[in-house]
N, CA and C of each residue as an Amber inpcrd file, in Angstrom:
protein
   216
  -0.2370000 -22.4860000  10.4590000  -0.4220000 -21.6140000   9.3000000
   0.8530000 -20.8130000   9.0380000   1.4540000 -20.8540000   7.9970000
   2.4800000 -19.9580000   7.5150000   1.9480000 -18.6770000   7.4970000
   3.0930000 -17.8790000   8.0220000   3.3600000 -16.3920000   8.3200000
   3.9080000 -15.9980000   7.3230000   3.2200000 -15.7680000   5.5930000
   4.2150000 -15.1810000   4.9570000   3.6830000 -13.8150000   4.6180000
   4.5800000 -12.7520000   3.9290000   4.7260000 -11.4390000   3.7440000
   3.2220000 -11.2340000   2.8230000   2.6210000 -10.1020000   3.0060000
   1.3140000 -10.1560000   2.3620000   2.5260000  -8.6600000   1.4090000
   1.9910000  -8.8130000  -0.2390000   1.9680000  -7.8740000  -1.0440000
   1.4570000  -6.5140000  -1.3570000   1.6120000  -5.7150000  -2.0910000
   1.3270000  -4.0050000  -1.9340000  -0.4190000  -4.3240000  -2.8490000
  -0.3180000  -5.5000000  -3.0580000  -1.3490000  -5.8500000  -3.9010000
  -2.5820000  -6.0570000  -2.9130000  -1.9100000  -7.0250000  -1.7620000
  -3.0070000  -7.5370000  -0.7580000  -2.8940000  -6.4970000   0.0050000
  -2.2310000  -6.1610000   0.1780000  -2.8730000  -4.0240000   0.9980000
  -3.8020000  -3.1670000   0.4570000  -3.3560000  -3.2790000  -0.8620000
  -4.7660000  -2.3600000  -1.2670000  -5.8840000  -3.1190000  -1.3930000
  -5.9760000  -4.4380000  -1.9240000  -7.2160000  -4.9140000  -1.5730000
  -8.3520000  -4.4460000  -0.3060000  -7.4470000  -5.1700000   0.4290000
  -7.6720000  -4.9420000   2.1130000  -8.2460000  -3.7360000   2.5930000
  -7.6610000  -3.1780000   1.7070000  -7.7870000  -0.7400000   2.1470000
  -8.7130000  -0.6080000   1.2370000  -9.2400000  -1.4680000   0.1860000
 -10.7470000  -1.1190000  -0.6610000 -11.6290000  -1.9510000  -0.0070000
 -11.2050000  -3.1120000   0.7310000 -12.5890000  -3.5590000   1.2010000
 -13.0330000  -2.5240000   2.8700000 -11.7520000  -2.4140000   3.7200000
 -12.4050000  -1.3860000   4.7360000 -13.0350000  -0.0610000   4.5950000
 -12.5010000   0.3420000   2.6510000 -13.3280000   1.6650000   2.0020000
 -14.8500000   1.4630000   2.1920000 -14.9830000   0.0320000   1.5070000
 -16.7840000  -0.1390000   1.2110000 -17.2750000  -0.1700000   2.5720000
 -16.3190000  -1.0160000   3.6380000 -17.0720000  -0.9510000   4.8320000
 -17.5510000   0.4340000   5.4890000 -16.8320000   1.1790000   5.3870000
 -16.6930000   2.4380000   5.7010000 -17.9570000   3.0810000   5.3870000
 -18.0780000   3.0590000   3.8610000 -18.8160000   3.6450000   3.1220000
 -20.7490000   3.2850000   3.3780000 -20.8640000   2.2810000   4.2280000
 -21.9010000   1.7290000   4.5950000 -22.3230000   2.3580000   5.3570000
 -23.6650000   2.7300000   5.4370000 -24.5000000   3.8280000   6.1340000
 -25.2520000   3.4660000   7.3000000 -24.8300000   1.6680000   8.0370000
 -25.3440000   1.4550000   8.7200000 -24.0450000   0.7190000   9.8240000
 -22.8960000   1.0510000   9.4990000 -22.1160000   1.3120000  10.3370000
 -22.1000000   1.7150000  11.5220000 -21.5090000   1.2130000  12.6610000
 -21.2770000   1.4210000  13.7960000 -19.7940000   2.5180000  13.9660000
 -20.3180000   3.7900000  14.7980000 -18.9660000   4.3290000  14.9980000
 -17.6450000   3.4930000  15.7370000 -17.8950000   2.7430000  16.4110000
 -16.9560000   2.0760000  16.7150000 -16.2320000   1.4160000  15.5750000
 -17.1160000   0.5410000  14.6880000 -16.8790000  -0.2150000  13.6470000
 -15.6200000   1.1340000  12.3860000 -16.5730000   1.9870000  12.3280000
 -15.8290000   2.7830000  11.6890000 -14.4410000   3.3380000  12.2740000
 -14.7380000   3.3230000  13.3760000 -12.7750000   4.0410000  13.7190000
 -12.2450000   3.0460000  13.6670000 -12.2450000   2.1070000  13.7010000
 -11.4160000   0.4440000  13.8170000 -11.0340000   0.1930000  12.6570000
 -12.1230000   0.5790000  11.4400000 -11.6280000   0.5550000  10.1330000
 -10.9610000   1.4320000   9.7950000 -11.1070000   2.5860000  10.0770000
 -10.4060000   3.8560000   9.3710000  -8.8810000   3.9800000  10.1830000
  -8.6990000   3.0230000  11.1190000  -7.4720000   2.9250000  11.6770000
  -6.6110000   1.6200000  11.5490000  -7.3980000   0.9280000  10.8970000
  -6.7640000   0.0110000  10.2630000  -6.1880000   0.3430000   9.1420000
  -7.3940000   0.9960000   7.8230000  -6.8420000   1.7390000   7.0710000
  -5.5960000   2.2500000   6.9360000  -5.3600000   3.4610000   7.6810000
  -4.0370000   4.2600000   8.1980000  -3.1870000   3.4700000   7.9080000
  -3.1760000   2.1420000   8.7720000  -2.2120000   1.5590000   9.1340000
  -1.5500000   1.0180000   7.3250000  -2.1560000   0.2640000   7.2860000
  -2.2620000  -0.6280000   5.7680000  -2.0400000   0.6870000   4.6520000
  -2.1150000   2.1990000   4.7160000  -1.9110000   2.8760000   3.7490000
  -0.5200000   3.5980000   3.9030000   0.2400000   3.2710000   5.5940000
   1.7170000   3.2540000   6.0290000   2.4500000   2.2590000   4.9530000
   1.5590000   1.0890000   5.1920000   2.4780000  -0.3250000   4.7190000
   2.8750000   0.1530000   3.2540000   2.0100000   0.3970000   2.5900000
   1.6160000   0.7550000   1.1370000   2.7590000   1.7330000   0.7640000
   2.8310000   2.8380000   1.5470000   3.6410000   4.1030000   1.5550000
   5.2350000   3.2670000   1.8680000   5.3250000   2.1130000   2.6570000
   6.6880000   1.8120000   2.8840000   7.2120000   1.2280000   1.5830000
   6.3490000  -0.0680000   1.0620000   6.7600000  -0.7660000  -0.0860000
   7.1680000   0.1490000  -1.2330000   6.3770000   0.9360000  -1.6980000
   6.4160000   2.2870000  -2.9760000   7.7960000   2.7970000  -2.3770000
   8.4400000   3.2200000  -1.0850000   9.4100000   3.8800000  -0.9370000
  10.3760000   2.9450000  -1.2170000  10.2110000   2.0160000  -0.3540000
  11.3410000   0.9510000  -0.8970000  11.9920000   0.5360000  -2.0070000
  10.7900000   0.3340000  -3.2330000  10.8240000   0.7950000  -4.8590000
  11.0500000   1.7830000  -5.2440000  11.3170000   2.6480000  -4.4570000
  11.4540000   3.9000000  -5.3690000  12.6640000   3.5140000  -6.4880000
  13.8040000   3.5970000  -6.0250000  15.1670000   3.7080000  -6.7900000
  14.6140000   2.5730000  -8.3190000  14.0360000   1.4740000  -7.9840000
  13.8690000   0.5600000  -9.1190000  12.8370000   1.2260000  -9.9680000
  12.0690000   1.8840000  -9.3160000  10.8380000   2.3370000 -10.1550000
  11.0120000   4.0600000 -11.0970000  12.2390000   4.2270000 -10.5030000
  12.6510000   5.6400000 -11.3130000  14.2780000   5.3330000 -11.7110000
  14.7720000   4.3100000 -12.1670000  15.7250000   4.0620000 -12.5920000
  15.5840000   3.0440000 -14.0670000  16.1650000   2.5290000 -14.7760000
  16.4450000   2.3630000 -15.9990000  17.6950000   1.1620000 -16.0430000
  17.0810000  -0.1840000 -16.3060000  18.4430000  -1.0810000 -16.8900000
  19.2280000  -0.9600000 -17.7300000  20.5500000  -0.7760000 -18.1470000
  21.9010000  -0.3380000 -18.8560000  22.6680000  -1.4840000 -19.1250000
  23.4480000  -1.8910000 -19.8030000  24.5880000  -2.6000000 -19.5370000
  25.0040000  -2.5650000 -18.6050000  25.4030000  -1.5560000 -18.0390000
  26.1250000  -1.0320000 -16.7440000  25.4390000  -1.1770000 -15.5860000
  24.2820000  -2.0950000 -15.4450000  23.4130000  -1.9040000 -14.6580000
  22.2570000  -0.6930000 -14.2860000  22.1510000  -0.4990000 -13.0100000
  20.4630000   0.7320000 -12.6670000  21.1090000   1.8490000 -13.0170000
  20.4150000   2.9010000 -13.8730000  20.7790000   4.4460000 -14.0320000
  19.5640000   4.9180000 -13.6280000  19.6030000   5.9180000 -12.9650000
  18.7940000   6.6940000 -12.3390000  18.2650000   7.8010000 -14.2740000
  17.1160000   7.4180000 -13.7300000  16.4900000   8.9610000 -14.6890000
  17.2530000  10.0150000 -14.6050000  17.3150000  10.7950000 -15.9240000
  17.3590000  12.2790000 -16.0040000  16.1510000  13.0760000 -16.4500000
  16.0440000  14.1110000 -15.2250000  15.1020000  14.8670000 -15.7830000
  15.5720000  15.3750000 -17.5590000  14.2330000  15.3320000 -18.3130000
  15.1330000  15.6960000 -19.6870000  14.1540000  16.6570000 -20.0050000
């Protein structure tokens, strides 16, 4: 099986389906810290990709290439 990179897309999926699990009232506490620490984990990943984007996601194509926003 190929090992490839899962997306900020397939993270949040992933972090809404351990939500519903969560959210189930017949949950096992065990079950629940396993999720809610998986969670964590997968809402790190989430937090890395968005940082990584940052510069593209608050910058602007130019002729000149990326310009950073001005506050205006």
């Amino acid at each position: 099986m190929e090992n490839k990179e899962l997306t900020f897309e397939d993270y949040l999926t992933e972090l809404e389906n351990i939500l519903k699990k969560l959210e189930d009232k017949d949950i096992s506490l065990e079950e629940a810290v396993k999720g809610y620490t998986k969670g964590v984990e997968l809402s790190k990943k989430c937090y890395e990709i968005l940082e990584a984007n940052t510069e593209l996601v608050t910058s602007k194509m130019t002729d000149s290439g990326l310009v950073k926003y001005e506050n205006e």
